[in-house]
KOLDREN-380473 format. One record per residue (C-alpha): x, y, z; residue number from 1. Coordinates in nm, 4 decimals. Example, Ala and Ser with C-alpha at 12.3 -4.5 7.8 and 13.67 -1.06 7.14 Angstrom:
// residues 2
[[1.2300,-0.4500,0.7800],1]
[[1.3670,-0.1060,0.7140],2]
This chain:
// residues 245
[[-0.9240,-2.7394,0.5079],1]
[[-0.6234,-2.9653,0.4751],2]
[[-0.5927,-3.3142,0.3055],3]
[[-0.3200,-3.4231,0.5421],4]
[[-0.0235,-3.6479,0.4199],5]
[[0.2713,-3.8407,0.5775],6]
[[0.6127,-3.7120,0.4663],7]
[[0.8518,-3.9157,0.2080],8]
[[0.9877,-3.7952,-0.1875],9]
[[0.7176,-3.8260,-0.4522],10]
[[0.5107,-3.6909,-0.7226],11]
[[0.1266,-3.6643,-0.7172],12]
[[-0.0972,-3.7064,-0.9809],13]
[[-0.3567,-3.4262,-0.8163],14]
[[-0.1102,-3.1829,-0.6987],15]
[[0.1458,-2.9778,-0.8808],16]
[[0.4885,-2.8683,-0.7213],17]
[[0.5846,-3.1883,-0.5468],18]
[[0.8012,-3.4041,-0.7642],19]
[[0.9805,-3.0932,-0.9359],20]
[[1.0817,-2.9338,-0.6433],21]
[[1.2137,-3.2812,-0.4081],22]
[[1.5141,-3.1597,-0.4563],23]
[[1.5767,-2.7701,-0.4757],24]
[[1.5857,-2.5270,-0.2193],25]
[[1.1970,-2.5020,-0.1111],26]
[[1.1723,-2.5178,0.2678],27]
[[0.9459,-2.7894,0.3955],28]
[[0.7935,-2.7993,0.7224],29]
[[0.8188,-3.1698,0.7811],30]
[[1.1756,-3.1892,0.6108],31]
[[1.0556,-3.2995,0.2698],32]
[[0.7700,-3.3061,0.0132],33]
[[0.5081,-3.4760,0.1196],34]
[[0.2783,-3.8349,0.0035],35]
[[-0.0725,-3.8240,-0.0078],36]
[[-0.1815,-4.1831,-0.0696],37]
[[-0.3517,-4.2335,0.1881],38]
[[-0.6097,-3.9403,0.1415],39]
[[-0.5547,-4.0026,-0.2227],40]
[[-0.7512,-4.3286,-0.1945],41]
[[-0.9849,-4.1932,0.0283],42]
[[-1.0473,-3.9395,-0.2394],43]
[[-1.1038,-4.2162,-0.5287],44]
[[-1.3154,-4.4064,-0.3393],45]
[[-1.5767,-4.1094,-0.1739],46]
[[-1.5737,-3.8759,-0.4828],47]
[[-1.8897,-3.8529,-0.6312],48]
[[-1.7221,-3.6772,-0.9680],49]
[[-1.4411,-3.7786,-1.1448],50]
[[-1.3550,-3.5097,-1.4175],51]
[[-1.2021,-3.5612,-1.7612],52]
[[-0.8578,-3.4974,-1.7754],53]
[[-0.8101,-3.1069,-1.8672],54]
[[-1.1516,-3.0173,-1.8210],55]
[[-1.2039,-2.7126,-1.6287],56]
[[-1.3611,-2.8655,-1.2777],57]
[[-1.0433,-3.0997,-1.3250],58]
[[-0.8096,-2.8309,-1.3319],59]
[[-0.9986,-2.5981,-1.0838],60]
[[-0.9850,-2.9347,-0.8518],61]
[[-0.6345,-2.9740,-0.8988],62]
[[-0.5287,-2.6340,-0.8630],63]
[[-0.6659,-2.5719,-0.4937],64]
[[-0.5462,-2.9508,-0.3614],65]
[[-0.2065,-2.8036,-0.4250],66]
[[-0.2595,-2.4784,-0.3019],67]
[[-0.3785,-2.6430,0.0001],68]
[[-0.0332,-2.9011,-0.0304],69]
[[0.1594,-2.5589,-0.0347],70]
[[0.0179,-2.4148,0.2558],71]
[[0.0182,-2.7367,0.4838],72]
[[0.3754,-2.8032,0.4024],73]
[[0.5642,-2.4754,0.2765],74]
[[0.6867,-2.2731,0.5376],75]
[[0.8297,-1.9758,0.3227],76]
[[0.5500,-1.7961,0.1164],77]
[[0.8178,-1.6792,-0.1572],78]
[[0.8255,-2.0827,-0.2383],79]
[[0.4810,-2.0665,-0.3024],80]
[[0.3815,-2.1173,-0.7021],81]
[[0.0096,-2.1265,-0.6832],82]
[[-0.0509,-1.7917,-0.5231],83]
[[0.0362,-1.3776,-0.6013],84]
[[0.2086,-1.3449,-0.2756],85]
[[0.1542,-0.9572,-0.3258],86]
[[-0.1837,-0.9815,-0.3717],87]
[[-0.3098,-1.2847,-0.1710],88]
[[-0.6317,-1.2772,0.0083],89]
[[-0.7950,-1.5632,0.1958],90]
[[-1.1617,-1.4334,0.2789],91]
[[-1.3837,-1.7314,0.4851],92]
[[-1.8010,-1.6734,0.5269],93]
[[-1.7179,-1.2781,0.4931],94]
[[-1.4756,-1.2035,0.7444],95]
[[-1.2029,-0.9718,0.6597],96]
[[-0.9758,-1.1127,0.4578],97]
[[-0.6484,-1.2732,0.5817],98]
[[-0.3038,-1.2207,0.3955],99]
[[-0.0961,-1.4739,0.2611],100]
[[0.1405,-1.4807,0.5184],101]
[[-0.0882,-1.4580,0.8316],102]
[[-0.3185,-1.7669,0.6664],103]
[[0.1044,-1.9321,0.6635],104]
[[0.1007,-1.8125,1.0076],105]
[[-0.2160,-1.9678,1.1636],106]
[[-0.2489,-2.2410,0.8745],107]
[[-0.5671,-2.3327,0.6641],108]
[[-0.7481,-2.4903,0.9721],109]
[[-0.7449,-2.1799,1.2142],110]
[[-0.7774,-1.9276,0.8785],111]
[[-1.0951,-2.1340,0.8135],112]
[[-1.2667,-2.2059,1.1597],113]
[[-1.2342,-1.8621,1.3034],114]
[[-1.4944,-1.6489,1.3927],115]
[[-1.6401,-1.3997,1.6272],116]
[[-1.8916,-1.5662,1.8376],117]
[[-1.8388,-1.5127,2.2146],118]
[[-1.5985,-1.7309,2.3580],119]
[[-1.8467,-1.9574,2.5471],120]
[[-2.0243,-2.0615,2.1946],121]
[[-1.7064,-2.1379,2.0524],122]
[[-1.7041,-2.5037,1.9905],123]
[[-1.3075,-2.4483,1.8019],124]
[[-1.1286,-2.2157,1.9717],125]
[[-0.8801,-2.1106,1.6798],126]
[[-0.7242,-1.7982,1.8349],127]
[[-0.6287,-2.0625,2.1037],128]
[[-0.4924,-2.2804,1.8357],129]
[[-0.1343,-2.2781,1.6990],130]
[[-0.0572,-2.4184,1.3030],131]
[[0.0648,-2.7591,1.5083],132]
[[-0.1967,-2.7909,1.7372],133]
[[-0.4837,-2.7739,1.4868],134]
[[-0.3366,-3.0033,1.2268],135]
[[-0.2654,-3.2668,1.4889],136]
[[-0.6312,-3.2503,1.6273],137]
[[-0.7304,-3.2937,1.2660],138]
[[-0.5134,-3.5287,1.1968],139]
[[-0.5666,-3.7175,1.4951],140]
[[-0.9616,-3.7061,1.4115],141]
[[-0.9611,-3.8153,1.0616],142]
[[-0.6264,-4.0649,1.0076],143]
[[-0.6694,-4.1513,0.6674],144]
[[-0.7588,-3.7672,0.5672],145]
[[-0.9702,-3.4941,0.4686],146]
[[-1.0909,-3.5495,0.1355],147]
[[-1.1616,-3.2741,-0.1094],148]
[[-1.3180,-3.2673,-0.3915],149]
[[-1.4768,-2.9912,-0.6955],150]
[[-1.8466,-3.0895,-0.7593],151]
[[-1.9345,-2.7948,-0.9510],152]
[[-1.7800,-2.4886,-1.1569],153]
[[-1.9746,-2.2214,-1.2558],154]
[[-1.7387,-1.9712,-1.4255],155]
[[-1.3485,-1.9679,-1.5649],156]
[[-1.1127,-1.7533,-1.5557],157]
[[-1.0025,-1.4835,-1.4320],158]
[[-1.3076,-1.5296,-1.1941],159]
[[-1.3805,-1.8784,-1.1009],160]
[[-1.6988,-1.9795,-0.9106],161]
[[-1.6998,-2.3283,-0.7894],162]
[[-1.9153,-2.5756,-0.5063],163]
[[-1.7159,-2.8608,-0.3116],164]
[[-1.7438,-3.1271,-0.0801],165]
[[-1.4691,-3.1922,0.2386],166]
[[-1.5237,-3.5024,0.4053],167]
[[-1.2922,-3.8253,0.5995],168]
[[-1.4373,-4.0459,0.8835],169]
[[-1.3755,-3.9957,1.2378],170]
[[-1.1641,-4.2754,1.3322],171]
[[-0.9975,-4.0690,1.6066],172]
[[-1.0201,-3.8379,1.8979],173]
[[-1.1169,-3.4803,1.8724],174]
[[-1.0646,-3.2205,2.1237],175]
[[-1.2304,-3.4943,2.4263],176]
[[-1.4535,-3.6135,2.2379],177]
[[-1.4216,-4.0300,2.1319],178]
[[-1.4770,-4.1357,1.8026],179]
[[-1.7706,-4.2412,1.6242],180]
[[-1.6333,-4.4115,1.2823],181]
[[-1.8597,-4.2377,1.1217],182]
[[-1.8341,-3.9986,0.7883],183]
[[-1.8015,-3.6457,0.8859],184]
[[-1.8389,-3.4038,0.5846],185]
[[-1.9773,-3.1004,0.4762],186]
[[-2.0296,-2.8502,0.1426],187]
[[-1.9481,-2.5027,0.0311],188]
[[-1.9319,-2.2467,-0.2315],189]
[[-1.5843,-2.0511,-0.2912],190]
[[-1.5106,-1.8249,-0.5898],191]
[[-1.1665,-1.7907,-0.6744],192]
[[-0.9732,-1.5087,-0.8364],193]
[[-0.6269,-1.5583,-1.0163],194]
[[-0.3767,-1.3857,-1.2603],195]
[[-0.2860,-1.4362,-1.5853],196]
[[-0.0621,-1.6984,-1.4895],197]
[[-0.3357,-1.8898,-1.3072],198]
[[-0.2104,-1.7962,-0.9619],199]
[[-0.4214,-1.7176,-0.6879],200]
[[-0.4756,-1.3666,-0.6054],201]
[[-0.8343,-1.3893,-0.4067],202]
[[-1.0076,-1.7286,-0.2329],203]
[[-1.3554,-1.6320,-0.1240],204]
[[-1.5060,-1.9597,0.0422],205]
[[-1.8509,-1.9937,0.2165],206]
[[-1.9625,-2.2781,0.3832],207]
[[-2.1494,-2.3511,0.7485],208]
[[-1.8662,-2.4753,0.9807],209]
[[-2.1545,-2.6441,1.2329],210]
[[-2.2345,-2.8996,0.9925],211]
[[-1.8395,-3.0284,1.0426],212]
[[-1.8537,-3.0265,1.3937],213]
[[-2.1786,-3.1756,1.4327],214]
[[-2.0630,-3.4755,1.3513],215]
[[-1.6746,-3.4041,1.5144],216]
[[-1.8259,-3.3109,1.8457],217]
[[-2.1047,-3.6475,1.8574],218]
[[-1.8739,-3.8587,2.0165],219]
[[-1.9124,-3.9771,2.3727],220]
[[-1.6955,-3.7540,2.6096],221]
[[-1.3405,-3.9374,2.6726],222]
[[-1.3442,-4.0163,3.0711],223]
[[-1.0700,-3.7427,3.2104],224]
[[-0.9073,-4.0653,3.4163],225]
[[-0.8664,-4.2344,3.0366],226]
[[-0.6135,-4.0837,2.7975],227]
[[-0.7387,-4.0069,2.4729],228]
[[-0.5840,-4.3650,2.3415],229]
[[-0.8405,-4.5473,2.5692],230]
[[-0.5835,-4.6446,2.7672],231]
[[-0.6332,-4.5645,3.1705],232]
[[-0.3956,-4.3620,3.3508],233]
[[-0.1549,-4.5299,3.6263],234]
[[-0.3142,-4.3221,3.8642],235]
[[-0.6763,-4.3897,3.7821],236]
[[-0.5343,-4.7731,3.7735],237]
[[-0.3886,-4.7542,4.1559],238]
[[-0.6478,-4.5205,4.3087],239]
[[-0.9301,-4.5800,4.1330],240]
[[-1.0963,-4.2968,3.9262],241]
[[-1.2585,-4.0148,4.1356],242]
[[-1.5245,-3.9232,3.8292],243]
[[-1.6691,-4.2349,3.8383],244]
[[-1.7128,-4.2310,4.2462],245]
């Protein structure tokens, strides 16, 4: 998904592309590069691996947190450096496969939570969704971040096979729904192939969205007379609230 970040001028230990590029002509969405302590220590303290330094699950690790940097906060695909823009195929639980610039277009939330179940099963809605809308539901949901992290790899290059695990806690609303505090997180397989220069060309991933929003979508319901800050309305204040008549 995304391991969201605030916005100031830094390097990053997991993530290539930030600290070189603070000050040349990359276009960033939120003005600048961006900081990722706060998911960063989320990260250290949840991971259940911690890889030596130039192993291959280290660099496989590294490699898609900034591809996932890139996407989040690039908004021109030729400043991409971890991807064959030519070539570039995001492929999610074996739908067809999105290019590199419509996965820029509908970011890595709505790339990764679509699919074709009637509307009325839908529990994420992403051809409802813009790239804004889903990373501040996200964000809202999970303040400190979403975690990511490489538990196994299989095979290196030019094919790599790998497992990981995506989690943050729900310390925010979601889409209604009031949050629980709780650890929301969930696993999946992806296989990724890249170029000679180590650049992606195709990201296969696999993984059963339900057992994210199981834990998203446990929340009590937020009362429609109380905003989604717990604060109440100045109508529902004066008038009283007509839900709970």
């Amino acid at each position: 998904m995304a391991e969201e970040a605030l916005v100031k001028k830094a390097g990053d230990k997991y993530r290539s592309f930030l600290h070189d590029e603070a000050e040349n002509i990359t276009q960033w969405r939120h003005g600048g590069p961006p900081i990722y302590d706060s998911v960063n220590q989320l990260f250290e303290e949840g991971r259940t691996k911690e890889w030596p330094k130039g192993s291959l699950e280290e660099v496989v690790q590294n490699a898609i947190k900034s591809w996932e940097m890139e996407l989040s906060h690039k908004t021109r695909l030729q400043d991409f450096k971890t991807i064959n823009p030519d070539k570039f195929k995001l492929i999610v639980n074996g739908r067809e496969g999105l290019s590199g610039e419509e996965t820029l277009r509908i970011g890595s939330y709505n790339a990764l939570l679509k699919n074709s179940l009637p509307k009325e099963f839908q529990y994420y809605k992403a051809d409802e969704e813009t790239f804004e809308s889903s990373h501040d539901a996200f964000r809202s949901a999970l303040p400190r971040g979403f975690a990511w992290e490489v538990l196994s790899v299989y095979s290196g290059p030019p094919v790599i096979s790998f497992k990981f695990r995506h989690w943050g806690f729900f310390e925010g609303p979601f889409k209604g729904h009031a949050p629980t505090e709780e650890k929301v997180e969930f696993y999946g397989f992806g296989v990724l192939k890249v170029d000679e220069s180590l650049r992606a060309e195709d990201v296969e991933v696999y993984y059963d969205p339900a057992a994210l929003f199981g834990g998203l979508l446990k929340g009590a319901l937020i009362s429609p007379c109380q905003s989604e800050d717990n604060t109440v309305t100045t109508a529902a204040a004066t008038r009283g609230c007509p839900f709970s008549k």
